[in-house]
C-alpha positions in Angstrom: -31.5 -4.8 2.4 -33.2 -4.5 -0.9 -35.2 -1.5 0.1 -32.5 0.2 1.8 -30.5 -0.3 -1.8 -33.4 1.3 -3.5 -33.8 4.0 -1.1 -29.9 4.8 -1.4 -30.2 4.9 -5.1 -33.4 7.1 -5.2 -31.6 9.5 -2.9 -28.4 9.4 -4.8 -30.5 9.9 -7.8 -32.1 13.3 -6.6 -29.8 14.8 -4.8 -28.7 16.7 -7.9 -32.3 16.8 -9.3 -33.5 19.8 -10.1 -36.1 20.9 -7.3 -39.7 20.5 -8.1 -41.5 22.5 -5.0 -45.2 23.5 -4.3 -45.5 27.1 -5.0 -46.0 29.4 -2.2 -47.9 31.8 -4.3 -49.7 29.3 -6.3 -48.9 30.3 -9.6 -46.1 28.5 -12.0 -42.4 29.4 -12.2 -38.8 28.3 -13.3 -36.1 29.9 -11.9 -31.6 29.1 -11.6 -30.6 30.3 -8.6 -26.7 29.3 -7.9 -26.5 26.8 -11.0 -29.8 25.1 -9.4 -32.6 25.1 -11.2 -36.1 25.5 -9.0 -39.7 24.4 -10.2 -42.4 26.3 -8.8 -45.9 24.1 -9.8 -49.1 25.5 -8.1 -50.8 23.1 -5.4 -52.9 21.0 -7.7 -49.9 21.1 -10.3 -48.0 19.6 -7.4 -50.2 16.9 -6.6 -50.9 16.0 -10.3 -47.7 15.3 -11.2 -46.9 13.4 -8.2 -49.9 11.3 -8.2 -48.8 10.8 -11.6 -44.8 9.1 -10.5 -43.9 10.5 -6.9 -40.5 8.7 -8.5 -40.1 11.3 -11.2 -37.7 13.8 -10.6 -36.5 16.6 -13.6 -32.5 16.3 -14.6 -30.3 19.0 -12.9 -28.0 21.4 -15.0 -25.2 19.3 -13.6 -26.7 16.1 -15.6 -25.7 18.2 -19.0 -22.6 19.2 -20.7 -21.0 22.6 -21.3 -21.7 22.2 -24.8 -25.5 21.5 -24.2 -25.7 24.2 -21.5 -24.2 26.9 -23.9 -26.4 26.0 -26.6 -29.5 26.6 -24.6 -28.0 29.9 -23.4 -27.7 30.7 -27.5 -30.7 30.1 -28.8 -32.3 31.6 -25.3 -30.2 32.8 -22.5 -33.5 31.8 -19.9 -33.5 28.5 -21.4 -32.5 25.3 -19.5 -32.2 21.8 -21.2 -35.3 20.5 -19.0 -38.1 22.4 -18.5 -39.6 25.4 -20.1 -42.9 27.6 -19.8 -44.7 28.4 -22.7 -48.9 28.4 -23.3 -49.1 24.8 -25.3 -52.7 24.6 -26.7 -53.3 28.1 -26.7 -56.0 29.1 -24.2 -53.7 31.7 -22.7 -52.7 30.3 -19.9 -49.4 28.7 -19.2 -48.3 25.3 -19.1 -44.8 23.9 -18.7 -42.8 21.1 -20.1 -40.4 18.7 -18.3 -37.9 16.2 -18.8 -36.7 13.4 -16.1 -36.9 10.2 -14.7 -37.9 7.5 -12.5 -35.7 4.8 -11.6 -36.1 2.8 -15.0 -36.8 5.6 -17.4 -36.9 8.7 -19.0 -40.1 11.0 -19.8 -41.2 14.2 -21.0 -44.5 15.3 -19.6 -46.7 18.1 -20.0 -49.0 19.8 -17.4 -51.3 21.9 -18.8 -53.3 23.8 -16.9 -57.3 24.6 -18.0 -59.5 26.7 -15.9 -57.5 26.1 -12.5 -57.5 22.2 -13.1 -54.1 21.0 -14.2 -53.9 17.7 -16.4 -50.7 15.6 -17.1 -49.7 14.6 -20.5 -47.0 12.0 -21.2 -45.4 13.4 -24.6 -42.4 10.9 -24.8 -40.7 8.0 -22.8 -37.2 6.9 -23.5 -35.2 3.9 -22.4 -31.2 5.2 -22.3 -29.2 3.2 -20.3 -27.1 4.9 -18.2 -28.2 8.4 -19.7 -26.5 10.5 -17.4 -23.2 9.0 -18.8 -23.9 9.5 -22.5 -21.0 10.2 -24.3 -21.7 13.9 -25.6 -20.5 14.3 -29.6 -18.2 16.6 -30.4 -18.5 19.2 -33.0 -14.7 19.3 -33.6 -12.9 15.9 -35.2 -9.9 16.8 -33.3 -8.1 14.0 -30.7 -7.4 16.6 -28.6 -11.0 17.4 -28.0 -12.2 16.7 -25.0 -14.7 14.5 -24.3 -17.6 15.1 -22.5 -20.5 12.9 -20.6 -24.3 13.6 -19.3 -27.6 13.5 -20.7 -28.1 14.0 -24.7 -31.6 14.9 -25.0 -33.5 18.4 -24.2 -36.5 19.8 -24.6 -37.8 23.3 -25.9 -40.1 25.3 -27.5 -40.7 24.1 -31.2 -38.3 25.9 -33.7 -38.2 27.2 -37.2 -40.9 25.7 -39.4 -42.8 23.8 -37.1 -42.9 26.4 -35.2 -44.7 29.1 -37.6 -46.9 26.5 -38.3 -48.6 25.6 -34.9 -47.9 29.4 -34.5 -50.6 29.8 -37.0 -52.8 27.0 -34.7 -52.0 29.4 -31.6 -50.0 26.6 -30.2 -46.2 26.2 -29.1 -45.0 22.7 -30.1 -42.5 20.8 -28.0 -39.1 19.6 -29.2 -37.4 17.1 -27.8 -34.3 16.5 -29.4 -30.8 14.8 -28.9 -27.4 17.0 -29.0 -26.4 17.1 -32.7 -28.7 14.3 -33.5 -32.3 14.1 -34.4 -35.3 15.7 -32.9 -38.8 15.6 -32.7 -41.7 18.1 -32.7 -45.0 17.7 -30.3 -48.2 19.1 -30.4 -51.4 19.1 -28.1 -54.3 18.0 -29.4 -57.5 15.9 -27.4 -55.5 15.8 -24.6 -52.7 14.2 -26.4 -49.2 14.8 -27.6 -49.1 13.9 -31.1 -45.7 13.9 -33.5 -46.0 17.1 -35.6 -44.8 16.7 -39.0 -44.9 19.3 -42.2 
């Protein structure tokens, strides 16, 4: 009974998940097709991340609000609140960030890829109850607004400062941040993801 509960909830769990599937042209990709969002990993990719948590599945679009969803499309219109493609540590190849969880918590990895071996790095874990049901802040103080519910945090490339900075180190920092809260800014380094701070 217990595993069939567990099964049930899994299921339930990623049947909205964005799709993580082997590439058939072994190279990396993200793509929305019909308000889904697709994952393209090459082979080895694939297996890394799996070996890693074969639980881990990547939030859908449908997990996040219209107001998170339309402030991806501003500051990119490609961008999607949990995964993006960018070359991390600067060896001109490119990597790709994602955001998800298991059945107990939240992470945001990093597979890098170096001379066609792909390594997994865990940059944060989080511990939101019942993050899918967040209550999203408004950025109106009105009654009348409405209110709206899914999960808070994102991920993207680094912005602003930070950014020019690890520019400069020919890297692209990660950001994770929380809707109209704080955020904080990831770099690679040894293999690591270390808090980047001016």
């Amino acid at each position: 009974m217990i595993k069939l509960l567990v099964l049930s909830l899994l299921v339930a769990s990623t049947a909205n998940a964005s799709k993580v599937v082997k590439s058939e042209t072994n190279t990396l990709d993200l793509a929305v097709t019909s308000g889904t969002v697709e994952i393209k990993l090459p082979e080895v990719a694939f297996k890394v991340l799996n070996q890693w948590n074969p639980e881990f599945t990547p939030y859908s679009l449908t997990d996040y609000s219209k107001s998170i969803i339309e402030l991806m499309k501003e500051i990119n219109p490609n961008q999607v609140p949990m995964a993006f493609i960018e070359d991390l540590d600067g060896n001109d190849k490119k990597d790709i960030v994602l955001f998800g969880a298991d059945l107990k918590k939240q992470y945001v990895v990093a597979l890098l890829q170096r001379d066609k071996k792909w390594t997994l790095i865990k940059v944060a874990q989080l511990n939101i109850p019942n993050i899918k049901t967040s209550v999203i802040p408004s950025l109106t103080a009105s009654e009348t607004a409405t209110k709206e519910f899914g999960v808070p945090v994102y991920v993207l490339p680094a912005e602003g400062e930070q950014a020019e900075k690890l520019k400069a180190k020919k890297k692209i920092g990660i950001q994770v941040e929380t809707y109209l809260g704080s955020g904080e800014v990831y770099e690679i380094n040894n293999n690591k993801a270390v808090k980047f701070t001016l």
